[in-house]
N, C-alpha and C positions, 0 to 999 in steps of 0.2 A: 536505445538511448543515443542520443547524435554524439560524434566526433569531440567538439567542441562546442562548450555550451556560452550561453549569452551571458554579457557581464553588466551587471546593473550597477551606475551610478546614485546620486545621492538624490538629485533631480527626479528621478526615476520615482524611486522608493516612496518621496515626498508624495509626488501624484497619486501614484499606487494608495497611501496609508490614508486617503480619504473616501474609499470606493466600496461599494458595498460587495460583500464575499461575490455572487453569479457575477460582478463585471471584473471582480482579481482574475477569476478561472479563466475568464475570458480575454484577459489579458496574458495573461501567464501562455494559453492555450494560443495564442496569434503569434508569439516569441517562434514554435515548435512547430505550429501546423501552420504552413503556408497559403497564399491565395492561393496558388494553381492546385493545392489538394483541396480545399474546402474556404471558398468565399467569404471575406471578413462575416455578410452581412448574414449568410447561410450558417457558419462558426455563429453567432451569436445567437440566431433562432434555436440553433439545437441544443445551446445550454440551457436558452429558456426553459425549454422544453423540457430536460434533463428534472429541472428544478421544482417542474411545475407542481408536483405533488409532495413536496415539502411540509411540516407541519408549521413549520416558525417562518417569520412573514419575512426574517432574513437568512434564510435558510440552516445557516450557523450561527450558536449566540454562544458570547464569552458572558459567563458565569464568575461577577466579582465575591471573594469571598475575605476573608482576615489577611493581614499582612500580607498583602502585596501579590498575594495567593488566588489563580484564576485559574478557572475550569471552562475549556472550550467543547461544547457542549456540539457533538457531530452527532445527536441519535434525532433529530428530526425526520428522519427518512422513513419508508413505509414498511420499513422489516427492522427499525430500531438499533442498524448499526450502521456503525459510520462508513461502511465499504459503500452503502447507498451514496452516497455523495461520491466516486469514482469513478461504480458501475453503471450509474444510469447516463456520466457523460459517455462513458467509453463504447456503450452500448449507443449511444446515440449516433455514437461518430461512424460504428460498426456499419446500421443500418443505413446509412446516409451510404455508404459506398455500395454496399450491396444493394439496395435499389438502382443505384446509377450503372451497376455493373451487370443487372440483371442477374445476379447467383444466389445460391444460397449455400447456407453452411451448418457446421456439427461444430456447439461447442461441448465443448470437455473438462469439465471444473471437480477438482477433488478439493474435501472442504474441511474444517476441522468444526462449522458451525455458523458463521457470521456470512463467509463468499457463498455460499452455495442457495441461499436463501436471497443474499442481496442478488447474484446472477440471474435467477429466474424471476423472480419480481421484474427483473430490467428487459427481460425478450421474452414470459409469457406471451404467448398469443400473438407473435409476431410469425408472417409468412413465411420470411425467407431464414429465418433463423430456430434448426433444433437445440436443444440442450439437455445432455446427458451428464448429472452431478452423480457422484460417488459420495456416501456418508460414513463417517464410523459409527458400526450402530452400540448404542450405550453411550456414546462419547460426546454427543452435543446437547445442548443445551434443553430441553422437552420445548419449548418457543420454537427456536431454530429447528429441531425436528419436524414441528408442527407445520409449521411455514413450509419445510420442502415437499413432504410428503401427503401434504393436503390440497398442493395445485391441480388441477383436473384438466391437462389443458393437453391438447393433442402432440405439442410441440416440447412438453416437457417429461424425460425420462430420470428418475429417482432409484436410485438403488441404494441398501444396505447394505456395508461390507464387515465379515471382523478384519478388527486390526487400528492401527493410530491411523491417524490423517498422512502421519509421514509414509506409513507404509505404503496407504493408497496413491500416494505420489508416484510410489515406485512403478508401476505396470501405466500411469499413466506418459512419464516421462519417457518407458520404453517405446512406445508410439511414437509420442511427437519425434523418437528421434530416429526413425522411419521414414523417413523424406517423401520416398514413392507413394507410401500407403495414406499419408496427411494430406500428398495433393489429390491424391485418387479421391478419396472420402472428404474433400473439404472443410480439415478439422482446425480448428482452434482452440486455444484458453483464455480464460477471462481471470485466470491466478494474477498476482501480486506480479508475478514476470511479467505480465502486459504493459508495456511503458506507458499507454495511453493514462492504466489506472495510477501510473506512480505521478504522471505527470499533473493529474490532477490535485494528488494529495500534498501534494506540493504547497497547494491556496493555503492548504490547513494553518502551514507554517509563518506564511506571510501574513496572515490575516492575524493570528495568535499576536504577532510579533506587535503587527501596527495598533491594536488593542491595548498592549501590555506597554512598550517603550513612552517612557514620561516624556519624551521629545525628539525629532530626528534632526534639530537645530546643532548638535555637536558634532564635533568633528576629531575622532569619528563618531558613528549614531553610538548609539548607547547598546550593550550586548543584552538579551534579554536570555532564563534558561529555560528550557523547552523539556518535561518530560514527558515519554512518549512508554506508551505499555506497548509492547514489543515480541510480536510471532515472530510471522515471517519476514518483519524487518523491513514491510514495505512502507509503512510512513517516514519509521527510521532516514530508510536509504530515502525518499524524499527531503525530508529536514535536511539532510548532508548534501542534497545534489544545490536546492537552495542555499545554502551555506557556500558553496563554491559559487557561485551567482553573486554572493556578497550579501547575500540578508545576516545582519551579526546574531545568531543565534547560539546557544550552549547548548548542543542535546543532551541526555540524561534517559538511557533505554532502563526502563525499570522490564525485570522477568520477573517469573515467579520458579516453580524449582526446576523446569526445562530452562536452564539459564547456561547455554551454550553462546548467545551474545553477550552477555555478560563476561563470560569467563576468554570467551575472543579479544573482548574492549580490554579488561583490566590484565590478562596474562598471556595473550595470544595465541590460547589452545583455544582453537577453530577441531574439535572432536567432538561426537557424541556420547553420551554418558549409555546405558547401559538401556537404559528403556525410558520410554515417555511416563512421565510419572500424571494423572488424573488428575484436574485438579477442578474450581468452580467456574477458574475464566479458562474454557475449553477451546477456546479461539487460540487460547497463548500457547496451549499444550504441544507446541510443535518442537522438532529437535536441529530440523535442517531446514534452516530460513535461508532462502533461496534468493533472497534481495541481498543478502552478506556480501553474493559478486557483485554488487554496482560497486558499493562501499569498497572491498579490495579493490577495483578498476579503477576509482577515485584515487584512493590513497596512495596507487601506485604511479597516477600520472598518468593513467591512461592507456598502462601498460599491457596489452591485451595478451602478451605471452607471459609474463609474470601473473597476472590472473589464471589464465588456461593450466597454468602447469601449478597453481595451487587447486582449483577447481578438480582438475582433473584426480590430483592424487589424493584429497578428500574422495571422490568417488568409490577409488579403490579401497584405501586404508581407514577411510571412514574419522582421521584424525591428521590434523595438518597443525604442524609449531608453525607462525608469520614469525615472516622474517624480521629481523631487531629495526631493520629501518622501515618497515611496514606496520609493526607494531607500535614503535618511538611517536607516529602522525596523530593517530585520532586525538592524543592526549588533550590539546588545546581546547578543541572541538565538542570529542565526544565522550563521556564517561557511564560508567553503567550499576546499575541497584538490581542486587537481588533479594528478590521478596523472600522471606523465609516460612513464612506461613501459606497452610494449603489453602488456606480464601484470600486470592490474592488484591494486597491492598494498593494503595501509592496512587492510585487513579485522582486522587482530589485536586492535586495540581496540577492535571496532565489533558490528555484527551478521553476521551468517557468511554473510548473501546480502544481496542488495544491493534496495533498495527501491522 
């Protein structure tokens, strides 16, 4: 995630709120990726690209319903969850370097359901790219199980593990944090940590917003609220990196009973509860949303040691109290629902999969 981010005037936003979703990403995407990394006109082709197998002829459709109430509708993609609209830029952008750089690579994606199926859909059958996803078996979806473990394709490796998604995190993260053995074996992820994939989910927000706002003629625009069903926190921590950009948005993270964002937003206990509890939206069932550090690195100003030394002591003790003036920020911003029932509901005003 860059240093300092771009700040969007009102002039801006206006252009922006008449553009169809593939030319916001593409805009959004020219803010972050430079000419001298990838050529406006090359940047544009490969979102085409990205898109081209879309179901809906604008690849995202906001969904009017009662009262003011709208449902942006991200399952167009060819595995039915909204990470397709992330994965298949970030994969685009993947391949675009590694042909140019003649290499290839190993990625490495543990999934709770939704990534691991959007992942391989985006680099089956691609040369220079392996992929080796981890699943919890019992724990995803029978779709999503279907999808991974029915690709046939040289380039993709599937495996069963017991245990939560969270757990399967754990042996994956000791890896990447292996420096020598990542570059030796040329590994990657294609998780929610990818900034590529946060930066696209980013559109989600903008587009919602310019949909939803009755005018951007006031001064200031008018705030619209944003609720987002919420894992690992990475559309979350999108909405809030846009929020700092200036788009006037109110997030609203709805959980279901893995509600450790929740319980971070509303009382600053950043801890795990005792075990992941099973539930129907198996994507959310996660305990350690791993996007929560942009949001502390935000909240704090950027502060990369005040993050590091909460990150780090969550590692150890598995439970971190934010501190009162780190907690005191989201208020404005960002606030949090937790589902109390095991079919988790709250999706009808929000996004159609959860983030």
């Amino acid at each position: 995630m860059p240093e300092k981010l771009p700040q969007l005037d009102r002039d801006t936003l206006r252009q922006w709120s008449v553009v169809s979703y593939p030319s916001l990403v593409k805009e959004l995407c020219s803010l972050f990726i430079g000419p001298e990394l990838i050529p406006r006109d090359d940047l544009n082709d490969l979102i085409d690209r990205a898109f081209s197998r879309f179901r809906h002829k604008e690849v995202v459709h906001l969904s009017r319903l009662r009262n003011g109430l709208n449902v942006l509708e991200l399952w167009h993609g060819v595995t039915y969850a909204f990470k397709d609209l992330s994965l298949c830029c970030a994969t685009q952008f993947l391949q675009y370097f590694l042909e140019k750089r003649k290499k290839h690579i190993t990625v490495v994606v543990g999934t709770s359901g939704d990534t691991g199926s959007a992942a391989i859909e985006s680099v089956q059958g691609a040369e220079n790219v392996d992929i080796i996803v981890l699943l919890p078996k019992g724990r995803c979806t029978k779709i999503q199980e279907l999808q991974m473990t029915t690709v046939l394709r040289e380039n993709v490796h599937v495996f069963g593990a017991e245990g939560s998604s969270d757990e399967l995190d754990e042996p994956i993260k000791a890896v990447f944090a292996d420096v020598a053995f990542v570059k030796e074996h040329s590994l990657m992820s294609l998780n929610s940590i990818n900034w590529s994939r946060v930066l696209v989910q980013m559109a989600h927000h903008f587009f919602a917003y310019f949909r939803c706002a009755p005018t951007l003629d006031l001064h200031p625009p008018p705030p619209v609220e944003v609720v987002v069903p919420s894992g690992g926190a990475g559309s979350l921590a999108a909405g809030f990196i846009a929020q700092k950009m200036g788009l006037p948005i109110h997030l609203v993270a709805a959980v279901n009973y893995n509600d450790i964002i929740h319980r971070t937003i509303q009382r600053g206990d950043f801890s795990l509860s005792e075990a992941v509890k099973p539930t129907l939206a198996s994507a959310m069932d996660i305990q350690v949303p791993y996007n929560m550090e942009r949001i502390f690195w935000l909240l704090s100003g950027s502060d990369s040691q005040v993050t590091r030394a909460l990150m780090e002591q969550f590692e150890r003790t598995r439970s971190v109290s934010l501190p009162k003036e780190l907690h005191s920020k989201p208020s404005p911003l960002l606030s949090g629902s937790r589902l109390r029932s095991q079919v988790p509901g709250g999706r009808a005003g929000c996004w159609a999969d959860p983030g």
